[in-house]
C-alpha distance (Angstrom), angle and dihedral (degrees) to the residues before:
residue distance angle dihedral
X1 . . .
X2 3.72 . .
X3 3.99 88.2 .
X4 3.77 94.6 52.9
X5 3.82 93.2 47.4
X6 4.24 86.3 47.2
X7 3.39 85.6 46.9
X8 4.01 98.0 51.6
X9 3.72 85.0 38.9
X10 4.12 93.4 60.2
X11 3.90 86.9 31.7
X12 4.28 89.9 62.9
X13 3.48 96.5 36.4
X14 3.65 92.1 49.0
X15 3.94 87.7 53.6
X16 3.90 83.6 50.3
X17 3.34 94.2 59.4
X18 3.87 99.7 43.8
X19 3.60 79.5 52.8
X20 3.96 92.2 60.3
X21 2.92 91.0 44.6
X22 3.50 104.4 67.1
X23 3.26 119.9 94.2
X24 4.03 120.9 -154.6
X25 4.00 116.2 -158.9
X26 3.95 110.8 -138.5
X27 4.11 117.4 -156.7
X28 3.76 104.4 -165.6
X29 3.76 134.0 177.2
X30 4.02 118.5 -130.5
X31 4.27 90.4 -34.0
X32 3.99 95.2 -51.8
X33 3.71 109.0 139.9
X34 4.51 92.7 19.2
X35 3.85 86.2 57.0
X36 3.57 106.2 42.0
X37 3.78 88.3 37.2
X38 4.17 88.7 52.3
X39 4.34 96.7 46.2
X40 3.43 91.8 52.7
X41 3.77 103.9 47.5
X42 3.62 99.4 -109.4
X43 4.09 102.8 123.5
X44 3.71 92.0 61.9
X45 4.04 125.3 104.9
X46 4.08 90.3 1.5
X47 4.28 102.0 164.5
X48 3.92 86.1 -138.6
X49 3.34 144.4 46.8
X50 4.09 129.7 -90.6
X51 3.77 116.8 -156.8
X52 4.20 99.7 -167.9
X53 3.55 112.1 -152.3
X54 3.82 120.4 -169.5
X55 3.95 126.0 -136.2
X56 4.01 131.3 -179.0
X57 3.93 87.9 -147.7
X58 3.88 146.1 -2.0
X59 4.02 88.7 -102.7
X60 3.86 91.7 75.6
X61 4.00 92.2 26.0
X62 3.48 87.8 58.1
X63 4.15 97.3 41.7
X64 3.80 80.3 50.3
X65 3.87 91.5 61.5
X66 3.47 94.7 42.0
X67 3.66 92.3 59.8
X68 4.06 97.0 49.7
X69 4.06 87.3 -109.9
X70 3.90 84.8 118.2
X71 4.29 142.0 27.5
X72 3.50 96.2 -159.5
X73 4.17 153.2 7.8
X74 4.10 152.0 145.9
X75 3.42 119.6 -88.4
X76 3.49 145.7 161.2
X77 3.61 120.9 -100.4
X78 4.10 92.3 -126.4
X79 3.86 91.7 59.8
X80 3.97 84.0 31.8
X81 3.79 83.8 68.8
X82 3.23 102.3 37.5
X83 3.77 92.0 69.2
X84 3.39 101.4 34.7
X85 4.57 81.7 62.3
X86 3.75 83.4 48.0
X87 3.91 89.9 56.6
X88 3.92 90.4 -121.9
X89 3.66 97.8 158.9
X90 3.88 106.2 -104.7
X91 3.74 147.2 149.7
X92 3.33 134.8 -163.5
X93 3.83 113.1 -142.8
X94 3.91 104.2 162.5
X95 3.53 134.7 26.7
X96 3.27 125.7 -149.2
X97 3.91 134.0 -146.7
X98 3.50 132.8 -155.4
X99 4.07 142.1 148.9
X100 3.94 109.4 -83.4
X101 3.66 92.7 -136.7
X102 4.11 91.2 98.2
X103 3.91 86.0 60.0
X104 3.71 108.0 89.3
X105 3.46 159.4 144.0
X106 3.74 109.4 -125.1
X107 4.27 135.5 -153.6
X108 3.30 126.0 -170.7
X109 3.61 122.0 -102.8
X110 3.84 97.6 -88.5
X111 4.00 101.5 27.2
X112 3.58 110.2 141.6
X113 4.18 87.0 -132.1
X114 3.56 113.4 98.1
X115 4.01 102.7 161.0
X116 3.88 136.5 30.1
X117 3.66 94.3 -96.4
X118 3.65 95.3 59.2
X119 3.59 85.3 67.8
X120 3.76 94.8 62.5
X121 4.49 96.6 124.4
X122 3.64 95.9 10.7
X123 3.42 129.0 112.5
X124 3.70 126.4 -95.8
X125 4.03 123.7 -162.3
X126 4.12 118.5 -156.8
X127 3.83 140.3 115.9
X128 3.62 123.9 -69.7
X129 3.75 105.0 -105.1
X130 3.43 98.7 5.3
X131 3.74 140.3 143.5
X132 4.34 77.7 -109.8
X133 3.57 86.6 54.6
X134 3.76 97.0 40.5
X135 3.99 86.4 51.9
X136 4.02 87.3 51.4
X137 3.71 95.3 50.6
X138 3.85 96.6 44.5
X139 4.17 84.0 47.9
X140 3.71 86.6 59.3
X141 3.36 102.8 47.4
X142 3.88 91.1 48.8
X143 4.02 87.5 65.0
X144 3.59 93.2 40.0
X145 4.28 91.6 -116.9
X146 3.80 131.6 139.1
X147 3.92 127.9 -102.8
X148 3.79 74.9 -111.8
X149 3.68 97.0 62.8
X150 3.41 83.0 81.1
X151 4.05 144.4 35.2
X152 3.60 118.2 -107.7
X153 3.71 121.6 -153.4
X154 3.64 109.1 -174.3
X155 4.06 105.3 -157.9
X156 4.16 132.9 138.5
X157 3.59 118.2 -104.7
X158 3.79 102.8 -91.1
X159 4.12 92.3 46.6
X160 3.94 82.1 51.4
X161 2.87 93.9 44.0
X162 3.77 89.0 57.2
X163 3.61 93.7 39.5
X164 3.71 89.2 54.7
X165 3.89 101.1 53.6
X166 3.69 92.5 45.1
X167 3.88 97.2 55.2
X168 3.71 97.1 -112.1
X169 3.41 91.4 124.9
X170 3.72 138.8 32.5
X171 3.09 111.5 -130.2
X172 4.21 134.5 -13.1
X173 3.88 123.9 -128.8
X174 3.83 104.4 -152.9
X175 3.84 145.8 131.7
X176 3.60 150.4 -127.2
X177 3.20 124.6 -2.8
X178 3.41 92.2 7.5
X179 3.19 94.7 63.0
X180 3.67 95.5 55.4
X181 3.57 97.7 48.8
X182 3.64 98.5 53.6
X183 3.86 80.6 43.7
X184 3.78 92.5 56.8
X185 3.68 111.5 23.4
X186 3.60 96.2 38.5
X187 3.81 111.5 25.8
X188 3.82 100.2 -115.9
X189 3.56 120.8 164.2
X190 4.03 132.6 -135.3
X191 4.03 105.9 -121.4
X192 3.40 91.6 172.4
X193 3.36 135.2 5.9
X194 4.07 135.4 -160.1
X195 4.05 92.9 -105.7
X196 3.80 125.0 128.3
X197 4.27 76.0 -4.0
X198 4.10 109.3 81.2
X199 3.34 132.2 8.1
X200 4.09 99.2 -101.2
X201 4.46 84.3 -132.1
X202 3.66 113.2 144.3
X203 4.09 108.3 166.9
X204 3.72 134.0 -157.2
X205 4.11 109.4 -117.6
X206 3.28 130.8 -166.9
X207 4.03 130.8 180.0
X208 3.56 119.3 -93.6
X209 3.98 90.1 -119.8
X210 3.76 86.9 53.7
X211 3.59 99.2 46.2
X212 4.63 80.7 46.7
X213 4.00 96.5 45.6
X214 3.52 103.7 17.6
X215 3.94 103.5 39.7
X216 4.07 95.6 122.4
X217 3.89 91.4 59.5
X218 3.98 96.9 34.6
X219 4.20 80.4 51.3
X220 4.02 93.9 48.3
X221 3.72 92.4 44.5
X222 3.52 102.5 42.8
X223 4.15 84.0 50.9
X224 3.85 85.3 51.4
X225 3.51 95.0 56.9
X226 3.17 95.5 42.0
X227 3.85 91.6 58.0
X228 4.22 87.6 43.8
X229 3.89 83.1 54.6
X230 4.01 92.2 51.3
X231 3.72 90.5 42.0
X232 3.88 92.3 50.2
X233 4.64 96.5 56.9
X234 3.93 79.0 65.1
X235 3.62 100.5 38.4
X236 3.63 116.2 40.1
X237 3.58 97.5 137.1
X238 4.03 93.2 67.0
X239 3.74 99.3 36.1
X240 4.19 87.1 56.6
X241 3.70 89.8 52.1
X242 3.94 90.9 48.8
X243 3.80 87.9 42.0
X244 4.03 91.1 53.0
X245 3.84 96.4 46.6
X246 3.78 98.1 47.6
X247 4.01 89.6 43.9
X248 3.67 95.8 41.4
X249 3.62 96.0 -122.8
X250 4.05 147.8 127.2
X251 4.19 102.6 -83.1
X252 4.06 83.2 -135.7
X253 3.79 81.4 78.9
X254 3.31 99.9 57.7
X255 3.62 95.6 34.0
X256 4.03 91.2 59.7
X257 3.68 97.2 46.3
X258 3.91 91.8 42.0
X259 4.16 100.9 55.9
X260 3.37 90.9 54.2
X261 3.24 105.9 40.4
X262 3.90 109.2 57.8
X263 3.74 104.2 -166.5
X264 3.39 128.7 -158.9
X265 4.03 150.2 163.7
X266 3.57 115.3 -112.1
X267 4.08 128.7 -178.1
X268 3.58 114.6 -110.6
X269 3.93 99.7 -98.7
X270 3.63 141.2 166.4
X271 4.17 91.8 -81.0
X272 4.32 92.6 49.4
X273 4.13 90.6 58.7
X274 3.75 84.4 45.3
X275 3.36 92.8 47.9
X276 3.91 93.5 42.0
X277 3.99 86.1 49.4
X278 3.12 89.1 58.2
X279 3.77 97.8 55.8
X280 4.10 87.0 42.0
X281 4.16 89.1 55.3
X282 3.97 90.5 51.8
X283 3.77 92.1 50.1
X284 3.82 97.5 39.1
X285 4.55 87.1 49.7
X286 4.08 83.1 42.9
X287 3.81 93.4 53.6
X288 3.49 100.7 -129.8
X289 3.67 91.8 114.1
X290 3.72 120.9 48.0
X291 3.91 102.4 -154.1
X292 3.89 123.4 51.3
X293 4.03 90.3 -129.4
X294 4.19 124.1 -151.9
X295 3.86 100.1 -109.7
X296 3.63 89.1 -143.9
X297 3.89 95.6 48.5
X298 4.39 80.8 73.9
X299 3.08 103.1 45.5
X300 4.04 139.9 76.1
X301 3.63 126.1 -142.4
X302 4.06 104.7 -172.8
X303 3.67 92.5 85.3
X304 3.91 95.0 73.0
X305 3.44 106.8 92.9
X306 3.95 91.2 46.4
X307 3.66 86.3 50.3
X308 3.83 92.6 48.1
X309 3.61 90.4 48.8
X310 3.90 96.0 51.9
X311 3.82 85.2 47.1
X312 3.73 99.9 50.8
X313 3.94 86.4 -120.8
C-alpha cells in the first residue's frame, strides 16, 4: 500500500514537473495580450512557462511563427491570410471581435483631405498584407476605383510612421494603438474608418506542432485570455493604465483606443470562417493571394469550449 501511494506520489509530481517544464512561446503586438492578461490577474499561478516576445506588426509575428521562433500570437485576419496563401504553417484557434472604428486611414492635423475621395492620386502608407491594407482594398472596391486610383507605399509601422510625420506620404492606413496615439498625441484625424468595410476579425494562431505537443498550455492560455478579455469590457480604466506602463506611453492612448473598441475572445464558429472567407475572397479578386483558400481548411475549432469557458459564454 505504501508502494502504490509512493508510486502515485512520484507519478503526480513527475507530471508537475513536465508541466514546468514546458515552455509556451507568446508573439504579441505592442503589449496586447501580456497587458491585458497582467491587469486582470490572469498571469498568476500558470503550471508552465510563458516566454513573451514583442512584435511591431503581424508581418514579422507571423514570419516568426513560420520559422519555429514562436507557438503562438495575435494577429489580424488580413496578414492571417496572407500566410496561410503563402503555406506558412498556421492555425487559427480564436477569433477575435472588436469595433472597426480603430481601423483607419489617418491625415495629419492640417491635411487638406477630409474624405476618402480626396485621396483619389495621393499616396497611401501601410503594410503589405495587412489589416491597413485590407481596409484600403475594401475602401476601393466600395467606390468602384482601381488599386491604381491611389499610391501605395508598402512600409512597417515605425518607417510609416516616419514617412507619415515628415509629409512623404498623405495619409497612413493603420490600427490600434497606432491609431490612437497619432489621434491623441498628435491630433490626427480618422478619414475613414474600417466600419460597414471589413470584418474587424483578428484571430489567435498557433502552429500546428504547438497546437499537437503543446495543446494543454495553448488550451489554459487561450482560456486565460479569454477571461483577461471578459475582465477588461468592465474594466477599461485599469487595463489602460497597465497598457501605458508596460508600453511606456501616455494612458490617454490606451484609454481612447480601448472605449471604443470593446474587445473580446470569441470561439471559432460558423460566422468567424464566414467572416475569414470573406477576407480570403477580397485578397484572392485583389491578387495578392494566388489560391482562393477554404476558410475552414485554416482554422481549428476544438478550442471553443475553452474559449467559452474563459469568456463566461
Amino acid at each position: 500500500m505504501i508502494q502504490l501511494v509512493l508510486a502515485a506520489a512520484l507519478l503526480i509530481g513527475a507530471t508537475g514537473v513536465a508541466a514546468a517544464q514546458t515552455v509556451l512561446r507568446v508573439g504579441d503586438q505592442k503589449g496586447n495580450s501580456q497587458a491585458v492578461m497582467e491587469a486582470a490577474g490572469m498571469l498568476k499561478d500558470v503550471p508552465y512557462r510563458i516566454e513573451w516576445k514583442e512584435f511591431a506588426a503581424a508581418a514579422p509575428l507571423l514570419e516568426a511563427l513560420g520559422a519555429g521562433a514562436i507557438d503562438t500570437g495575435l494577429v489580424g485576419d488580413a496578414p492571417f491570410t496572407f500566410a496561410a496563401a503563402a503555406n506558412v504553417p498556421v492555425k487559427a484557434i480564436a477569433a477575435v471581435r472588436q469595433s472597426r472604428e480603430g481601423l483607419a486611414i489617418l491625415v495629419p492635423e492640417t491635411s487638406a483631405i477630409h474624405s476618402f475621395d480626396d485621396l483619389r492620386g495621393k499616396k497611401i502608407a501601410t503594410g503589405r498584407g495587412s489589416i491597413g491594407h485590407q481596409l484600403i482594398l475594401a475602401a476601393l472596391q466600395s467606390k468602384g476605383w482601381t488599386a491604381t486610383d491611389v499610391q501605395l507605399v508598402f512600409l512597417a509601422p515605425s518607417d510609416a510612421k516616419v514617412a507619415y510625420t515628415q509629409g512623404s506620404v498623405d495619409a497612413w492606413s493603420t490600427w490600434e494603438p497606432y491609431v490612437s496615439q497619432e489621434e491623441v498625441l498628435f491630433k490626427s484625424r480618422r478619414v475613414i474608418t474600417a466600419e460597414g468595410l471589413t470584418p474587424g476579425l483578428s484571430f489567435e494562431v498557433a502552429t500546428p506542432a504547438a497546437i499537437r505537443d503543446k495543446r494543454e498550455a495553448l488550451q489554459d492560455f487561450v482560456r486565460r485570455l479569454a477571461a483577461a478579455r471578459a475582465w477588461s469590457l468592465g474594466n477599461i480604466n485599469s487595463y489602460a493604465e497597465a497598457w501605458g506602463k508596460l508600453m511606456n506611453i501616455p494612458t490617454a492612448v490606451p484609454l481612447n483606443w480601448l472605449a471604443r473598441a470593446k474587445i473580446r475572445i470569441a470561439p471559432i464558429d460558423d460566422a468567424v470562417v464566414a467572416d475569414e472567407q470573406k477576407t480570403i475572397d477580397l485578397y484572392f479578386r485583389s491578387g495578392l493571394i494566388k489560391q482562393n483558400l477554404d476558410a475552414s481548411d485554416v482554422v481549428d475549432r476544438s478550442f471553443s469550449d475553452v474559449i467559452a469557458k474563459g469568456a463566461g459564454l
